[in-house]
MARDONU-865785 format. One record per residue (C-alpha): residue in three letters; x, y, z. Coordinates in steps of 0.001 Angstrom, whole numbers, plus 500000, padded with zeros to 6 digits. Example, Ala and Ser with C-alpha at 12.3 -4.5 7.8 and 13.67 -1.06 7.14 Angstrom:
2
{"ALA" {512300 495500 507800}}
{"SER" {513670 498940 507140}}
% end
This chain:
410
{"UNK" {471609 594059 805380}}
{"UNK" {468224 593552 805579}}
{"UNK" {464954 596151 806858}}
{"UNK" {462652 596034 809012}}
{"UNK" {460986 592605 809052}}
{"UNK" {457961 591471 807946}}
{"UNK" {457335 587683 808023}}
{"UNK" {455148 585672 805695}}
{"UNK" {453008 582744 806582}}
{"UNK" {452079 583326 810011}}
{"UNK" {448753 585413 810473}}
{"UNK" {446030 582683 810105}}
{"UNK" {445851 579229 809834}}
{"UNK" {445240 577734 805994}}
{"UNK" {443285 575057 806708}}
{"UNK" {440842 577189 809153}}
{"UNK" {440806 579654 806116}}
{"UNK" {439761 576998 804099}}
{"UNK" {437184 575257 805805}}
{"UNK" {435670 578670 806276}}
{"UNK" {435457 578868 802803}}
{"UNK" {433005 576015 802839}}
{"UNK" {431056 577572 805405}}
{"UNK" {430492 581091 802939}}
{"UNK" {429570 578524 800416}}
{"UNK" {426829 576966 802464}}
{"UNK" {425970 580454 803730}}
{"UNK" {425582 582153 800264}}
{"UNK" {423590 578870 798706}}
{"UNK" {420811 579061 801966}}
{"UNK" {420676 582913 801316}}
{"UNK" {419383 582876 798159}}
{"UNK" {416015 583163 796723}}
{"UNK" {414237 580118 796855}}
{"UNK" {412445 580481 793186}}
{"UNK" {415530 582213 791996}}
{"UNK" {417660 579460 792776}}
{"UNK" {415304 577062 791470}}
{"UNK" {415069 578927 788230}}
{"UNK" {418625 578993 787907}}
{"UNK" {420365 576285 785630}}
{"UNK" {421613 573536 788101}}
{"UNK" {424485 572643 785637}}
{"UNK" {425129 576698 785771}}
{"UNK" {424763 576869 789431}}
{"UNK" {427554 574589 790179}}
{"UNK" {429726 576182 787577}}
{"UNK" {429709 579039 788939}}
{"UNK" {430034 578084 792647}}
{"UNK" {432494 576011 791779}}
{"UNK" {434597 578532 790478}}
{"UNK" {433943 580991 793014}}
{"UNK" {435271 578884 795769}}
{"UNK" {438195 577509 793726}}
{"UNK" {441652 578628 795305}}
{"UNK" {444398 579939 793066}}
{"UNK" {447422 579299 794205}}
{"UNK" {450610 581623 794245}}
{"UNK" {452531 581467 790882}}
{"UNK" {455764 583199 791146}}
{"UNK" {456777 584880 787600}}
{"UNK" {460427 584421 787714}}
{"UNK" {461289 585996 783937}}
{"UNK" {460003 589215 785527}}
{"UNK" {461999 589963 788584}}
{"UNK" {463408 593748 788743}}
{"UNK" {465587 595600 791171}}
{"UNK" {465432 598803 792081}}
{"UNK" {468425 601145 793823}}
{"UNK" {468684 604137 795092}}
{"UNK" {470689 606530 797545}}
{"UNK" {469671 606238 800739}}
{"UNK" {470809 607463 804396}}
{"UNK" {470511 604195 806843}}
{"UNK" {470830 604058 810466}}
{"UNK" {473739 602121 811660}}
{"UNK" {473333 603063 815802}}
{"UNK" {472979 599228 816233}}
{"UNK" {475570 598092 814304}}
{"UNK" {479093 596889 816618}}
{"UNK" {481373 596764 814009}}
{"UNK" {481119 600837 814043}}
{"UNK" {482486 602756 816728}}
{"UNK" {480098 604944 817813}}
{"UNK" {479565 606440 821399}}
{"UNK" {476225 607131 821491}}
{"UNK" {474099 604402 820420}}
{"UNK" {471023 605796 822075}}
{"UNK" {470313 608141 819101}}
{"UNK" {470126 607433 814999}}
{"UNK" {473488 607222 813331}}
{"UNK" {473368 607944 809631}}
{"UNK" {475635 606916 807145}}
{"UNK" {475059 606768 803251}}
{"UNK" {473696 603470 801509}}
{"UNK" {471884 602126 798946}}
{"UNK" {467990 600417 799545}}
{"UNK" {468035 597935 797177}}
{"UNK" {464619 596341 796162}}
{"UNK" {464039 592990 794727}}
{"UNK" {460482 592761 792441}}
{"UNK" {459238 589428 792186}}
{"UNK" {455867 589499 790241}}
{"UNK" {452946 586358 791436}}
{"UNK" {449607 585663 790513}}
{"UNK" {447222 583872 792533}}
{"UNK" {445633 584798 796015}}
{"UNK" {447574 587373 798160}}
{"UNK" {445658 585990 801099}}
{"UNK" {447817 583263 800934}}
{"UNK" {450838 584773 801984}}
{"UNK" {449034 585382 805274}}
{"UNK" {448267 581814 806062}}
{"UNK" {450290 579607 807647}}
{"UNK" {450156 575735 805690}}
{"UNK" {450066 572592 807669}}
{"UNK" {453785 572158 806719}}
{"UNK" {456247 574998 808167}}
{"UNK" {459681 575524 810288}}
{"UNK" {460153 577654 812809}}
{"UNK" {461761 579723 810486}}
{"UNK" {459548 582063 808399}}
{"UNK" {460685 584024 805550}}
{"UNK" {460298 587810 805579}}
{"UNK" {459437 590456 802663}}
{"UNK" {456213 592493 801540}}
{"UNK" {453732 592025 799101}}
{"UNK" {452762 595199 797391}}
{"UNK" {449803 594813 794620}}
{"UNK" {451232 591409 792814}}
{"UNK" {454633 591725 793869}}
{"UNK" {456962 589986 796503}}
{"UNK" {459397 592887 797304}}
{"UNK" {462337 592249 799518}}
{"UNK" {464469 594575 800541}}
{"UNK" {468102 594919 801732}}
{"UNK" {469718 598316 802926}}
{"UNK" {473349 598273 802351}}
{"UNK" {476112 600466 803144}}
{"UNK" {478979 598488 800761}}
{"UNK" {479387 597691 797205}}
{"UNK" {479256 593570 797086}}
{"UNK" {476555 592628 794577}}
{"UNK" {477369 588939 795097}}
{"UNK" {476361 589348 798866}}
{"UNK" {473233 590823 797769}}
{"UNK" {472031 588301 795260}}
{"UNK" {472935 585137 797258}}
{"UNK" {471262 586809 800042}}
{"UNK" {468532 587399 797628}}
{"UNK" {468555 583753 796268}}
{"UNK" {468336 582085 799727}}
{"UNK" {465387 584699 800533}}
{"UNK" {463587 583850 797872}}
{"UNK" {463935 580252 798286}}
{"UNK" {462739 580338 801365}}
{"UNK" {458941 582478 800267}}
{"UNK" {459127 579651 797388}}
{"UNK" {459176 576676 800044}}
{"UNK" {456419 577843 802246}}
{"UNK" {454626 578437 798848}}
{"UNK" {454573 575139 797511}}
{"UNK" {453380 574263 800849}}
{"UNK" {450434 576048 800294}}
{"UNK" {449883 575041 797053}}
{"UNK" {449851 571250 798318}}
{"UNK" {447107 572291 801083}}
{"UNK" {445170 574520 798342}}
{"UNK" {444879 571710 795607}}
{"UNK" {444208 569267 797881}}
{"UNK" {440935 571898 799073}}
{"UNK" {440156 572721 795854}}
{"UNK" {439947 568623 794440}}
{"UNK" {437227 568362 797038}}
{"UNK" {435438 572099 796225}}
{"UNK" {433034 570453 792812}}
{"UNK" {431739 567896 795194}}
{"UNK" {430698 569866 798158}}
{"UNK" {428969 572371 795723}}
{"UNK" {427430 569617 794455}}
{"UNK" {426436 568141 797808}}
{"UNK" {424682 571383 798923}}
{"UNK" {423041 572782 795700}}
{"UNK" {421257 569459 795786}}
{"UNK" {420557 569430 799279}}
{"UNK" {419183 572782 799275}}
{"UNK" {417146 572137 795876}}
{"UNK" {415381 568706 797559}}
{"UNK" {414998 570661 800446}}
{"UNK" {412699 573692 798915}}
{"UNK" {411309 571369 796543}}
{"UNK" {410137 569259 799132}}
{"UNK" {408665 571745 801019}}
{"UNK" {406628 572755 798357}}
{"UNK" {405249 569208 797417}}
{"UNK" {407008 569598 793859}}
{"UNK" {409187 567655 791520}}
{"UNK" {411896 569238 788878}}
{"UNK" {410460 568233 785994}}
{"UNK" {407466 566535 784953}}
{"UNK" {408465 563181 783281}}
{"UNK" {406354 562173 780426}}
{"UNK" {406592 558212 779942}}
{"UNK" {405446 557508 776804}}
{"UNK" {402838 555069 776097}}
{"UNK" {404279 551678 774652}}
{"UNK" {402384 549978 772463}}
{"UNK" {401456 546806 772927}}
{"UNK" {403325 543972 771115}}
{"UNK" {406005 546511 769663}}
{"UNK" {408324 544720 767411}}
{"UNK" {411524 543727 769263}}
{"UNK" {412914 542500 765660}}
{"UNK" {416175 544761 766155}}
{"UNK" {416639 544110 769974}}
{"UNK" {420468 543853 770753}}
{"UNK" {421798 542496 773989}}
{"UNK" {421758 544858 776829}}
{"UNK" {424858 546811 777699}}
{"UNK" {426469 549223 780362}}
{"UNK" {426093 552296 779654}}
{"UNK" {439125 584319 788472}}
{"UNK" {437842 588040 787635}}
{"UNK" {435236 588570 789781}}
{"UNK" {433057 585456 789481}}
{"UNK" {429017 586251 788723}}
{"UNK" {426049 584448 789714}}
{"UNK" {424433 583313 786474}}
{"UNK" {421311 585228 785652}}
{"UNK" {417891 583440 786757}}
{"UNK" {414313 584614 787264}}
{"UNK" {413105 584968 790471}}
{"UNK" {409357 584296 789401}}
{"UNK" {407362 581486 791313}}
{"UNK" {409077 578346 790055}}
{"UNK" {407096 575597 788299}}
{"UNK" {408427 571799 787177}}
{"UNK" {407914 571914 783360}}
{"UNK" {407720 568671 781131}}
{"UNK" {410273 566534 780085}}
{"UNK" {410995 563439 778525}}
{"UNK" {411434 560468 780928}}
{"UNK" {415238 559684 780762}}
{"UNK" {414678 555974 780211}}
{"UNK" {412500 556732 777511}}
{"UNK" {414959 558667 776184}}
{"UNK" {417276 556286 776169}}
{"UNK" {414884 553824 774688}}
{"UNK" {413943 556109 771684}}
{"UNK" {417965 556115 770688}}
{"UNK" {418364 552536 771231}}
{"UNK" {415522 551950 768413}}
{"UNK" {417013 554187 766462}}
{"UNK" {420627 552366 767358}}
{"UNK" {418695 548900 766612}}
{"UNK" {417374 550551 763771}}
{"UNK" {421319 551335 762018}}
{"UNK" {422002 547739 762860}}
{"UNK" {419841 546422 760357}}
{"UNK" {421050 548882 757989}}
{"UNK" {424634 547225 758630}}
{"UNK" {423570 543532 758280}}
{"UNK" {421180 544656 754659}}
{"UNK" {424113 547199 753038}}
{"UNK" {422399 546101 749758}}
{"UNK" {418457 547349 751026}}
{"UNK" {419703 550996 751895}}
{"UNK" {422719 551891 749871}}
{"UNK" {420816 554007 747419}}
{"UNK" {418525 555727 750284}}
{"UNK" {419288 559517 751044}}
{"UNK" {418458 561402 754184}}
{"UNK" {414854 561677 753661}}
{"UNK" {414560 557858 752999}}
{"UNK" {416881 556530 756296}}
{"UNK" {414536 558890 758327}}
{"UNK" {411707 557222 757348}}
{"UNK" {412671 553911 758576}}
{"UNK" {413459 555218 762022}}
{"UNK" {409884 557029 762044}}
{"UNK" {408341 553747 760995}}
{"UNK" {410665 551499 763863}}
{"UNK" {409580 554607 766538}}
{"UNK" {406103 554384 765647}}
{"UNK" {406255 550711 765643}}
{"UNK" {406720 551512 769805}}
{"UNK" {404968 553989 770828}}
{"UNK" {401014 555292 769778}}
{"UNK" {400906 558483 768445}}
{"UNK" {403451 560297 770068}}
{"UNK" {405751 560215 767329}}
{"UNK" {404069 560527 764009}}
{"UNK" {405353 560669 760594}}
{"UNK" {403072 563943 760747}}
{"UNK" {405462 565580 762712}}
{"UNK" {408429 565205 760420}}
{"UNK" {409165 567999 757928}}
{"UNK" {411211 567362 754264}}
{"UNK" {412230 570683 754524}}
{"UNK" {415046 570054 757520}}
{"UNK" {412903 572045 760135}}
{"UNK" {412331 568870 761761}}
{"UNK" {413047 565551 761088}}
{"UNK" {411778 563543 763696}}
{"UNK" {409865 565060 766750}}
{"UNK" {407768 564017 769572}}
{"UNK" {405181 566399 771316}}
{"UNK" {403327 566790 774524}}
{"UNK" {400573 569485 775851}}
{"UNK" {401720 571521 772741}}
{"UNK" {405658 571543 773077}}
{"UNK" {408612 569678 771563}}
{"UNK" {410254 567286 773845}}
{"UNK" {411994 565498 771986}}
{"UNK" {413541 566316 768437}}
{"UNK" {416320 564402 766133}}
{"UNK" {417910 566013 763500}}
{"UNK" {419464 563766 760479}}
{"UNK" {422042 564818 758642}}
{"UNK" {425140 563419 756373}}
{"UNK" {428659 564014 757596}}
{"UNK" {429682 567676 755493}}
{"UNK" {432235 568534 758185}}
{"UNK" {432478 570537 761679}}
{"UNK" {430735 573561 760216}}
{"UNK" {427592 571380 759413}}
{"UNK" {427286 570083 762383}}
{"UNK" {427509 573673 764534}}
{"UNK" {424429 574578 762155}}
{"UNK" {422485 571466 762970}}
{"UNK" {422995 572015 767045}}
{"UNK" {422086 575887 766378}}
{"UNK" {418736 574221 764152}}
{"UNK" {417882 572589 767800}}
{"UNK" {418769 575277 769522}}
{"UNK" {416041 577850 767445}}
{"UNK" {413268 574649 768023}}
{"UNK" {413599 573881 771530}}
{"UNK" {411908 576203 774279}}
{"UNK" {411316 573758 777512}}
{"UNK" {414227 573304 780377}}
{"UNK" {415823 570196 779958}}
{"UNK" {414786 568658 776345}}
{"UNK" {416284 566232 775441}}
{"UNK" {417417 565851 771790}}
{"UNK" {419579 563699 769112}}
{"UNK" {421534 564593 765894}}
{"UNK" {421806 561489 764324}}
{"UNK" {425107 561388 761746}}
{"UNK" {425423 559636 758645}}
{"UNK" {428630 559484 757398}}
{"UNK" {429482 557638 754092}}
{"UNK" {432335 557357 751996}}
{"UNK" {434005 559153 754549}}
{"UNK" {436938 558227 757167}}
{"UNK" {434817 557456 760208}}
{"UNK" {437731 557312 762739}}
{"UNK" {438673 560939 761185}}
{"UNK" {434475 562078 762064}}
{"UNK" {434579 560981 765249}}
{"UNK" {437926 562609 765995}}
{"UNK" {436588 566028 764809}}
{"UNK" {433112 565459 767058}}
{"UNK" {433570 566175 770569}}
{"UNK" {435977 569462 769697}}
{"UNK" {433098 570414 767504}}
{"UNK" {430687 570504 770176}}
{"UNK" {432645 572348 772754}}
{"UNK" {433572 574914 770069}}
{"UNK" {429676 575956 770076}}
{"UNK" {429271 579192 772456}}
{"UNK" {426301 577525 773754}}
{"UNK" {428051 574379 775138}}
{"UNK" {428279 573452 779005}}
{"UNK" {429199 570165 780070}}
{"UNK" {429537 566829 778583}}
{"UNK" {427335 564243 780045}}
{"UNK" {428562 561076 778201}}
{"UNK" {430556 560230 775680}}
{"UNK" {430953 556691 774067}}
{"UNK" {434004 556767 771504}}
{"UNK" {432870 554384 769183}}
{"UNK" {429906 556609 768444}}
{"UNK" {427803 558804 770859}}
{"UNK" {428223 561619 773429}}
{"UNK" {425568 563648 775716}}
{"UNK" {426108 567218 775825}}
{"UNK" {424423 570124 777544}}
{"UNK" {423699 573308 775962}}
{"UNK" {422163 576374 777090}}
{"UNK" {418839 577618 774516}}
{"UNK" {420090 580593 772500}}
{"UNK" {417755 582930 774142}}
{"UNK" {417793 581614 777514}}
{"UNK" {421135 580453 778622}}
{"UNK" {419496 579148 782379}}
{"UNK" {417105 576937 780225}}
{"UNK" {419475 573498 779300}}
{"UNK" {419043 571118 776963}}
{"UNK" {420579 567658 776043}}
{"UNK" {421813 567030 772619}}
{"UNK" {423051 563063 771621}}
{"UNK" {425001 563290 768784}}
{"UNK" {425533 559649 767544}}
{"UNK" {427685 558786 764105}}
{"UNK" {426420 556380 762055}}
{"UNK" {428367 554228 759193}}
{"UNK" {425169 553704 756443}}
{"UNK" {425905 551260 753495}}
{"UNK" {427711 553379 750393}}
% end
């Protein structure tokens, strides 16, 4: 019943195939351009390799099998059923070619490997653009035959395929940390070489004796895939905020919420400009004139900010809870201030007389909804989450947003 045979699953060995895709990975991250790659957006880097090197497996599409028949003259010489004298030549006797279409997506390569499961058995048919096609010529009417022949076929190409898939995820759950593994690798290695660091951390200068009134105890805390665009101009560190700083600056403005919870009474009549004030005061109480009440702004350009050689490095916006669309307006209000890789920032949220199980709920959607958004750092449910987003202008440049919710006294 069945054509010439062409078997599935046998031309190269998946796991070889595999590994070798870890080698091109390795190969393409040494070939590239050592400022260019330092330039580019680590966060973006691994995206991108990451889903470059990703396997898809084979997805068989079921709801959209065809057949196809047509007339056809088929060469029964080797059939002994017939009696025929001369077998040495073609005998030709009218039949039908009858063509099962079974449409896939995923990797055609994939058909060609053989997984680290098999038989010694292996099922035959052709793939032609993002089709399985098997095909039976047939010189009698029995459409019954020719399904369950069909059916077992099939079955067979769907075995061997799940194979695969089991070898493939099991590849592709290890893919994020090898890119990771060798983008960093590769970026110590150049930066090394070059006596450099990433970033220039600025810690900031504590002031001596700063209140600890509000300490708390401390706590635990596949289209074709395109290299993301980077400049491949000399590569210099650029300033940023120390991250423990960074953390430190929230916490006082954390500590600073906590005393708004044990004194409702003090700051139930305060609006935005008023609560911003206090955390000012509290952040100047720490640190010597690196975060002035001169820097903040009553117009909402800036509500608290921090500066160094000239440039923002760290900014907070304040704002009351007015719903999703508020907050995609403060994060583009960052966005438009920022211009230094890897700032960090806060929105601080007030919410009152307001649900604030029903505000948190809506925040972390919010934030992926922005086109700008990349990855989430952190998130703590009961109020705060770190997110990366690329500047508006400059998607390689990143910066950090915290977005903590605060309940202030009605």
């Amino acid at each position: 019943m069945r054509n010439k045979r062409s078997y599935l699953f046998t031309d190269y060995d998946l796991r070889r195939t595999l590994d070798g895709q870890f080698e091109e990975l390795q190969s393409e991250v040494n070939s590239m351009n050592d400022d260019r790659f330092l330039n580019t957006s680590e966060n973006d880097m691994i995206k991108y390799l990451e889903e470059k090197y990703i396997i898809e497996p084979i997805v068989f599409n079921e709801g959209g099998i065809s057949v196809d028949q047509v007339e056809t003259d088929i060469d029964v010489s080797n059939n002994f059923d017939r009696d025929i004298r001369d077998r040495s030549r073609p005998h030709y006797v009218k039949g039908t070619a009858n063509k099962f279409y079974v449409p896939f997506s995923g990797d055609d390569t994939l058909f060609k490997c053989q997984p680290s499961s098999y038989t010694s058995t292996f099922p035959t048919a052709k793939i032609i653009g993002g089709e399985v096609v098997f095909m039976y010529n047939t010189t009698k009417h029995d459409p019954a035959a020719l399904r369950s022949q069909f059916d077992r076929d099939f079955d067979e190409v769907k075995k061997y395929a799940g194979w695969v898939e089991k070898d493939v995820i099991s590849h592709n759950s290890s893919v994020k940390n090898r890119v990771i593994q060798i983008v960093t690798q590769r970026r110590e290695k150049i930066l090394a070489n070059r006596g450099l660091a990433s970033s220039l951390g600025f810690p900031m200068r504590e002031r001596t004796g700063s209140p600890k009134t509000y300490s708390v105890p401390e706590v635990r805390r596949k289209p074709p895939i395109r290299p993301p665009v980077a400049s491949s101009e000399p590569f210099s560190p650029e300033p940023a905020l120390d991250s423990k700083e960074y953390e430190h600056i929230l916490s006082v403005i954390d500590n600073m919420v906590l005393v708004m919870e044990r004194s409702p009474h003090a700051f139930s009549g305060m609006g935005e400009e008023d609560i911003r004030q206090h955390f000012l005061v509290q952040l100047n109480g720490h640190y010597e004139g690196q975060a002035t009440g001169e820097t903040f702004n009553f117009d909402g350009k800036t509500d608290i900010l921090i500066r160094a050689d000239g440039r923002n490095i760290f900014i907070a916006e304040c704002k009351f809870w007015k719903g999703p669309n508020s907050l995609l307006k403060t994060i583009d209000q960052l966005l438009g201030y920022t211009t230094w890789k890897d700032t960090k920032t806060a929105i601080l949220v007030f919410n009152r007389n307001k649900s604030l199980s029903t505000v948190l709920e809506k925040i972390l959607p919010t934030l992926e909804s922005h086109p700008n958004f990349k990855s989430l750092l952190d998130s703590n449910r009961d109020y705060g989450w770190r997110a990366i987003f690329g500047h508006r202008d400059d998607p390689a440049r990143e910066i950090i947003v915290a977005v903590h919710v605060y309940e202030v006294p009605s």
